[in-house]
Structure formats: C-alpha cells, structure tokens
C-alpha positions in Angstrom: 0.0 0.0 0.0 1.2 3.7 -0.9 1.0 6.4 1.3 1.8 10.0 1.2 3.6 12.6 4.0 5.6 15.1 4.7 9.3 14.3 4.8 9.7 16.4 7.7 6.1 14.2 9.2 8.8 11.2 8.9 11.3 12.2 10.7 9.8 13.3 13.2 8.3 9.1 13.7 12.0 8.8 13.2 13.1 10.7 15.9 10.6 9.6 18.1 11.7 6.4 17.9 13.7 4.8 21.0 16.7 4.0 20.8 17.7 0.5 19.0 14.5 0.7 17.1 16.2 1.0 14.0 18.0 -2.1 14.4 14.8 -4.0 16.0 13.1 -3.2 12.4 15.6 -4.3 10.3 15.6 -8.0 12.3 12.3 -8.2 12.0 12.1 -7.6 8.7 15.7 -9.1 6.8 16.6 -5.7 6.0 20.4 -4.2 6.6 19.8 -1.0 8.9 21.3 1.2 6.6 17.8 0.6 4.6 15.8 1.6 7.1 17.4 4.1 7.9 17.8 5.4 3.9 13.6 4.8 4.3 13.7 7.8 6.9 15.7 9.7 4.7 19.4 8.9 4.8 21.6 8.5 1.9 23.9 5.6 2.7 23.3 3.9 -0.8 26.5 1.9 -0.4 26.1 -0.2 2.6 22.2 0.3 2.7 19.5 0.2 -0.4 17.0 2.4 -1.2 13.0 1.0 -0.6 11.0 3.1 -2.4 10.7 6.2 -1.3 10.2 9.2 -3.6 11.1 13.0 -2.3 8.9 15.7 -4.0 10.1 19.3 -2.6 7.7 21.4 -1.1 6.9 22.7 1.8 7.4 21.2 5.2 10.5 19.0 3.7 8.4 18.0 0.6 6.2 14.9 -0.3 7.3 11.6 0.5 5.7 8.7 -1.3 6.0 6.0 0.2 5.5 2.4 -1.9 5.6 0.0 0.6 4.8 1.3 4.3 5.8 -1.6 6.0 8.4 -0.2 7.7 6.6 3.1 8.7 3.7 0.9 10.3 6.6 -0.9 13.1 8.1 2.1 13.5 4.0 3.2 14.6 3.5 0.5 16.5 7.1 0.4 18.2 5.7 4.4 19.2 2.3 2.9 20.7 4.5 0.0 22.8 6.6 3.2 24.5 3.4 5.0 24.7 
C-alpha cells in the first residue's frame, strides 16, 4: 500500500523512535539497517538500499511517497508499545 507525508512528518516518527529501534526493524524484517534508515531519509546507498521512497520538494520538507509502508507501520506500533 502507498501512502503520502511530509518528509519532515517522517522524521519526526524517526526521531521519536527509542533507541535501538532501527535495528529491531531491520531483524524483523531481513533488511540491513542502513535501509531503514535510507527509508527515513538517509543517503547511505553503499552499505544500505533504497526502498522506495520518492522526495517531491515542497513545503514542510516536501512529499514523501512511500511504496511499501511496511516499515513506517513498526516504527508506529514500536511508538504505541513506548506509549
């Protein structure tokens, strides 16, 4: 499923994450952490890979497009665990 936010939206569920949570996704899901981390908008191409995400500039950090939200929705539900 696509979905559609703000980059600056995404980092902030970025840096709201607790620490570790990074690491915790890519386990879960058999991806390096450099990916996931690329999926919140870092740029570590060589030891990470990119996962569909597609900047748009604009206001408030531009439109993200997300293609697969997979890793947004653990990152949510790591959020509601520390909640």
């Amino acid at each position: 499923m696509t979905k559609t936010i703000t980059f600056n939206e995404l980092r902030r569920i970025k840096d709201s994450l607790p620490d570790g949570s990074m690491q915790r996704i890519a386990d879960e899901l058999g991806l390096s952490v450099e990916t996931v981390r690329n999926y919140f908008g870092g740029h570590n191409y060589k030891d990470g890979s990119g996962c569909g995400v597609h900047i748009e500039p604009g206001p408030d950090g531009g439109m993200v497009q997300l293609d697969d939200t997979t890793i947004l929705e653990m990152a949510q539900r790591i959020l509601e665990e520390t909640n």
